[in-house]
C-alpha positions, 0 to 999 in steps of 0.5 A: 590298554592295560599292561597284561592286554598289552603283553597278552597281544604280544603273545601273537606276535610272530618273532620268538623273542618277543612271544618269549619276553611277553611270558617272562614280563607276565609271570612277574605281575603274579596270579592276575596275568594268569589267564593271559599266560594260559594262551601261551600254553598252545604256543608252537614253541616248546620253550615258551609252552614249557615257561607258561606252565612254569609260571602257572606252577609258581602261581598255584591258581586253581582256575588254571587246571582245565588250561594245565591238563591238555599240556600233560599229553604234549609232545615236548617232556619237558613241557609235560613235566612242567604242567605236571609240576604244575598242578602238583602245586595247585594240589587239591583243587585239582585232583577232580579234574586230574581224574577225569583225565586218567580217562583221556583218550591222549596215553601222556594225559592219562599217565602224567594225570597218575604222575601227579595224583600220586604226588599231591597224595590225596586217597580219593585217587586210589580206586581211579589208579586202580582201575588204571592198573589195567590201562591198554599201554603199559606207561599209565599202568606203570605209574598208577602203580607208582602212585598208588604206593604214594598213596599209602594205603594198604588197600593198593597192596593186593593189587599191586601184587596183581601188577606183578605179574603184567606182562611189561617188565617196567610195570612189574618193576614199579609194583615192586617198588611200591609194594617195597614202600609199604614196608611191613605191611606188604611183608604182612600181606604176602606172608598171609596170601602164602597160607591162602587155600588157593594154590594160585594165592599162594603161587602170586605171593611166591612170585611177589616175593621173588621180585621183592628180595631174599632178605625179606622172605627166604625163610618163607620160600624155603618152607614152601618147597614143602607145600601140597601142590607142585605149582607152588613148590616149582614156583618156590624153587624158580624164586630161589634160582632168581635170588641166587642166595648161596643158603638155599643150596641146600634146600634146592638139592633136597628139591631134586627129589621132589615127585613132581619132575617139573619142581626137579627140572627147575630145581636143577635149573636154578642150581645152575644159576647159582652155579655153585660146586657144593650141588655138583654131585647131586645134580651129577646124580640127577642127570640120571633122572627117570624123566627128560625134561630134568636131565635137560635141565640138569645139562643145562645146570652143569654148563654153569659148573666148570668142572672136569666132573660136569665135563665128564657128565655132559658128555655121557649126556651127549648119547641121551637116546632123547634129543632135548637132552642131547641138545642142552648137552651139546650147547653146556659143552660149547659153555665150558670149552674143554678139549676133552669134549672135541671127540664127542663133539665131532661125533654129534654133528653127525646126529640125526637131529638137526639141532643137536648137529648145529650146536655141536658146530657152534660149541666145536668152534667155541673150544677152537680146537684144530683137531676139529677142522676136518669134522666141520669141513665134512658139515660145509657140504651139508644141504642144511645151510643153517647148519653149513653156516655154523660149521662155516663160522666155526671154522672162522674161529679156528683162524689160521691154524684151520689153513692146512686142513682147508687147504687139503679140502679144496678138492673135496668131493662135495660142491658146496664144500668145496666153494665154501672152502674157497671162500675160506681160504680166501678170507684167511688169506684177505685178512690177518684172522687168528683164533680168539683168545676169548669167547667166539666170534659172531655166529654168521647167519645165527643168533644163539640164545638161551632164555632161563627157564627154557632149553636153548634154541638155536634162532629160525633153525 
């Protein structure tokens, strides 16, 4: 019997240890002990699995691959990158098969077979990556079009700008990158799809940029704010909201005029996510707009602007005869915690929308103002108990200071506020509570959240 027959048999044998000195003995014979090595690559043990793979990589043998590509879908990572660094160096002679795999039926297969393509380079992978960009599960897209930027040809661009817009944040981020290494070529590419006739050409090239960087299109945004067709402009103003780029103030301003309310409401929004005083008096003057859906979005602008004159905006926007605005209102308020906003407050969590009276709990209890107590022990009676709950932290951030006024309610008329009081009062008293000196405490029972691009909503309200 031969040294490999010998070492091979062992491969079998129950103990570990020897199975894993077998592989060690064989991958120093060389590329004649292949064969023998590729029985260890279904061994139990992942450690050996991943040794065998290791060895087959050192040997580079091409007749090795139809034993390598099934290890690309393994359960253990490490053996999946040990097969993937593999055929990696077996390089060429593997590319048909690793093909075949981005068709398998095992997820791991298909995306480590992407993995590899783009890392051995070789263009007669470009269209099978494509057509990977639109695989059911969102890690073999994510690393055809890792790979395809790899690849190196320009041809990958257009779709790679179609990959942005996927609705898994990893594979935009990918696309973004490769589109990022192909350096002028993309910058090329966008600038042209920007002139496109069609309006949706020209909102993907938008929407590419954005993820690409103000250094490299800002110019080009800019101009587009004057385009014809208000998708194109909103998409303009939305990008320059993402870059945050202090230059564009300016042209975001101008954007607060623009017919279309839907390119004004954005506009309004991304100025608040630059949060810069300079747009203060513009969008002081847009919270007057014809059209709601602006001055919600404006409220929501001056919740990022900590200023006495946002303050003062936000609550004249408080009596909006629309609820959308007064919400967004009430909710900015609760951002900038300024005293002066408690009355107004106060008086919001008796409005007829639901919405409207929550965030005006939650907002009383993030200013933390004792003259507030009694307005939200009113609101512990409520039969709403989303909106009782809210008053119920609210007052939990007040702490101590609330003791007097919850004390004074323990014989309130309402029963639920009464025993709500209690509870209270007891927690206070269980508990050494004091009011935050920085930011709120949990919402009990709510998760409050505000999602750019959207009005606040307060969770299964």
């Amino acid at each position: 019997m031969s040294k490999i027959d010998k070492l091979h048999a062992e491969l079998f044998d129950p103990q570990e240890k020897t199975r894993t000195k077998a592989v060690r003995e064989l991958a120093r014979i060389g590329p004649a002990a292949a064969k023998a090595i590729e029985t260890a690559l279904r061994d139990e043990e992942q450690s050996i699995r991943r040794l065998a793979a290791a060895a087959l990589g050192n040997y580079a043998v091409p007749e090795s691959v139809k034993a390598l590509l099934p290890i690309l879908g393994d359960a253990d990572l490490e053996v999946r990158r040990a097969a993937a660094w593999a055929l990696k160096k077996i390089g060429v002679p593997a590319i048909e098969l690793l093909i075949s795999a981005l068709h398998s039926s095992d997820t791991n297969v298909r995306a480590m077979a992407a993995f590899v393509l783009g890392e051995i380079g070789n263009k007669w992978a470009l269209d099978p990556l494509i057509y990977n960009l639109g695989d059911r599960h969102p890690i073999v897209r994510e690393q055809a079009a890792t790979a395809l930027s790899k690849l190196g040809e320009p041809y990958a661009i257009d779709f790679l700008v179609d990959a942005l817009a996927d609705t898994e944040s990893t594979v935009r981020a990918a696309a973004a990158e490769g589109l990022k290494r192909f350096g002028d070529q993309a910058v090329n590419a966008l600038n042209t799809m920007l002139q496109d006739p069609d309006w949706l050409q020209r909102v993907n090239a938008l929407s590419a940029m954005g993820k690409l960087g103000s250094d490299l299109f800002l110019d080009k945004v800019i101009q587009a704010l004057n385009d014809p067709h208000k998708s194109v402009r909103q998409e303009a103003v939305e990008v320059l909201g993402i870059w945050k780029d202090p230059t564009a103030i300016l042209a975001l301003v101008e954007s607060l005029e623009d017919p279309e309310h839907e390119v004004r409401a954005v506009a309004a929004l991304s100025l608040g996510e630059l949060g810069d005083l300079q747009a203060l008096e513009s969008l002081v003057k847009a919270s007057e707009d014809r059209n709601f859906e602006v001055r919600a979005y404006v409220a929501a602008a001056l919740g990022e602007m900590n200023a006495e004159k946002s303050v003062w905006t936000l609550i004249r926007m408080v009596d909006d005869f629309n609820e959308d605005v007064r919400v967004q209102a009430v909710f900015s308020l609760g951002k900038l915690r300024h005293p002066r906003a408690v009355t107004p407050l106060l008086m919001a969590l008796r409005d007829e929308n639901e919405q409207v009276r929550g965030y005006a709990a939650d907002a009383l209890g993030n200013i933390a103002d004792i003259s507030a107590a009694q307005g939200l022990i009113d609101v512990l009676g409520s039969p709403n108990e989303d909106l009782a709950g809210l008053a119920y932290s609210a007052l939990v951030r007040l702490g101590k200071e609330a003791e007097p006024a919850l004390k004074s309610a323990t014989q309130h008329p309402d029963p639920d506020a009464r025993r709500r009081v209690n509870e209270l009062l007891d927690r206070l008293y269980a508990s050494d509570i004091k009011r935050p000196a920085t930011g709120p405490l949990p919402v009990i029972g709510q998760v409050l959240k505000r999602i750019t691009g959207r009005l606040p909503e307060l969770e299964d309200y």
